[in-house]
Each structure stands twice: as structure tokens, then as C-alpha cells.
C-alpha positions, 0 to 999 in steps of 0.5 A: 256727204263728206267731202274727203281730202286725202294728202299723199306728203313727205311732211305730214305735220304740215297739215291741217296747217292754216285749214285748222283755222277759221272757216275750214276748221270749223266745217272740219268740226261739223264733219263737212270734210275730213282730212287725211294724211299719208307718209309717202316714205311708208310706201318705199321698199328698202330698209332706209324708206328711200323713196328719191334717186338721182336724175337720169341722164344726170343733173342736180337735184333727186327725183320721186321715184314712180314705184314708191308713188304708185304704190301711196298712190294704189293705198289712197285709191283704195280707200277712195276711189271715186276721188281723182288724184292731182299732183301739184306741179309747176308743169301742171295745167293752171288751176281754174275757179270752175275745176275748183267747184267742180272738185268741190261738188264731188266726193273729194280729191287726193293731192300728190305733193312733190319735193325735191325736183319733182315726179319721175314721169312714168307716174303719169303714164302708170296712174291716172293723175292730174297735174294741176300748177296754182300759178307760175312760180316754183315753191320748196314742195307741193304742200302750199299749193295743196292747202291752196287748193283745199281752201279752194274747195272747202269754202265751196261746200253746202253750208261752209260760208255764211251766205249762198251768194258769197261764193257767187259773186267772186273773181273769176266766177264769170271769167272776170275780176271781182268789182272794188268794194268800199265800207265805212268811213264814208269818207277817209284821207279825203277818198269817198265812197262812189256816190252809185254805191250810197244811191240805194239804186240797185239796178244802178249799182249792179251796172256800176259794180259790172262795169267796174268788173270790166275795167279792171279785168281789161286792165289788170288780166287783159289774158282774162278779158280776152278769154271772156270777150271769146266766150262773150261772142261765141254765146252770142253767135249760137244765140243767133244761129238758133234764132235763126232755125 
């Protein structure tokens, strides 16, 4: 199956951009996924393809007016219309590694990339889209976090990464940071690598990249940590519960 990634964009040459590069270039080529780019402009009704206004209310800035957007919208959803449509917005829910594979494991997804202040509201209420937000910070359009997200999602796809387990073994993939990898030299401006790690003791090595997984989860994201220890306790209460019956 392909995966189908539609980009509703006032800035179509934007794409493919950096996925016309490397990992996600070549799964392109292979027919893992496709790509496909739709001017929102095309959608707006007037001779001028308006398809801002000023804020209601007032205030600096244009606003995405709902009808042109419902109207690229209705275009994308006919061509695909098992695809959920995410529009990328600061005011969106974070993006998460476990929505990604979610989306990745699906038939694809159309992106809504915003420009200028951002949606009128009503799209939200009109449409069934998902606001997602790749972080806490404001970018000039929607576009960036739309190839985030791809890249997100396309090196997930059956057969895009060398190794199954690449994708496994990551930050975030159990609720926790990525433990610290080393290479060679064994030894450079005087650092070592970790005597565990030069040990050929598997069993020694998981433990050491585990707990050092802990530790600079706890000390760089104590908001992950916290979130993984909930979870940590709450598995082991319904493990006990059971046990119980």
C-alpha cells in the first residue's frame, strides 16, 4: 500500500523539499509513498483568488478565510478520503511519536498548511480536522512542520530504513529519551568509550543503555519522566489487580 501524503499549501514549490533527499527520496522512487501538492489559492471564488481577510474584531495580520478552505479541503477528501486531515497550528495538540506510527500504519494523511495568522475557526467546527503543533514556537507557515511531519512518518513505512529494529530503539518510543551512543575512536581528546559498551556482555549493556535512558530522560525531559513513571505504576497496579482475581 502507498502511503498518500496530500499538502494543501499556498507554497506548493516548497515540496518535496528536504524529502526529495535521502531516505524518503528513495522510498519515493520505490513507490512507498507519493506526494501531492494542492494550491489553496485555486479554491478561492473571486477574480484576485483571495483567499485571506482581515481579522474580525480587528487586529494586525489576515486570517484564512473557512470557505476557501473547506472548499481544498472537500478536493483533497474526495480523492482520499480514508486520509485524516491535520492542520499545522501552534494552537494544535503536540505531536507525539505514537500518533506518528499511527498515521504511518494508515493509508496517509492531508496536511492544512496555514500562513499569515492562521484559520478562521469555523473550519474546525465545519471540518473534521486535527490540530497538531510540532513544538512551542511560532514558524512564518505551516509548511516546515508539514515536512516534519512526513519525515516523521515515511521512515516508519515497511522497508524505508535499513533495519526493522531502527525504528524501535528511539527517543520517545517507550516514553523515554534515546540512551547515548559512541563509535570509534575508542579513545578521543581523552573521553573513552564506556568500558559496559566494549564488554561483549549483552545482557550488561542493555541494562547500562536502559538506565542511561532513565537518567537523561529524568534529567533533560523530567515532563517525559514524569508521564513514564504515571504510566510505570499505573501497568503495575492493573498487573497486580489481576493477579489478585
Amino acid at each position: 500500500m502507498t502511503f498518500a501524503a496530500t499538502i494543501l499549501t499556498l507554497y506548493p514549490e516548497m515540496f518535496p523539499g528536504p524529502l526529495g533527499v535521502s531516505l524518503a527520496s528513495r522510498a519515493r522512487d520505490e513507490g512507498k509513498w507519493s506526494l501531492d501538492t494542492v494550491q489553496i489559492r485555486d479554491f478561492a471564488a473571486d477574480k484576485h483568488r483571495t483567499v485571506d481577510d482581515t481579522p474580525a474584531g480587528g487586529g494586525a495580520g489576515m486570517v484564512l478565510r473557512a470557505d476557501v478552505l473547506a472548499a481544498a479541503i472537500d478536493h483533497a477528501r474526495a480523492a482520499h478520503p480514508d486520509c485524516p486531515v491535520m492542520a499545522m497550528t501552534p494552537r494544535g495538540r503536540p505531536l507525539t511519536q505514537a500518533r506518528v506510527r499511527e498515521l504511518a500504519a494508515g493509508p496517509g494523511v492531508i496536511v492544512l498548511c496555514g500562513r499569515f495568522e492562521g484559520f478562521d475557526e469555523r473550519i474546525f467546527a465545519g471540518r473534521a480536522v486535527e490540530e497538531v503543533s510540532v513544538g512551542d514556537i511560532v514558524l512564518s507557515g505551516g509548511e516546515p512542520a508539514a515536512i516534519m511531519l512526513l519525515d516523521a512518518c515515511i521512515r516508519l513505512l515497511p522497508g524505508v530504513m535499513g533495519a526493522a529494529s531502527s525504528g524501535a530503539e528511539e527517543s520517545f518510543e517507550n516514553g523515554l529519551l534515546e540512551y547515548p551512543h559512541y563509535t570509534r575512536p575508542q579513545e578521543w581528546e581523552g573521553r573513552t568509550i564506556p568500558e559496559v559498551l566494549r564488554s561483549g556482555d549483552h545482557a550488561k549493556i542493555a541494562a547500562w543503555r536502559e538506565r542511561q535512558s532513565e537518567i537523561d530522560t529524568r534529567l533533560r525531559r523530567p515532563d517525559l519522566w514524569e508521564r513514564h513513571e504515571g504510566a510505570r505504576v499505573q501497568s503495575a497496579s492493573g498487573a497486580q489487580a489481576k493477579k489478585k482475581d
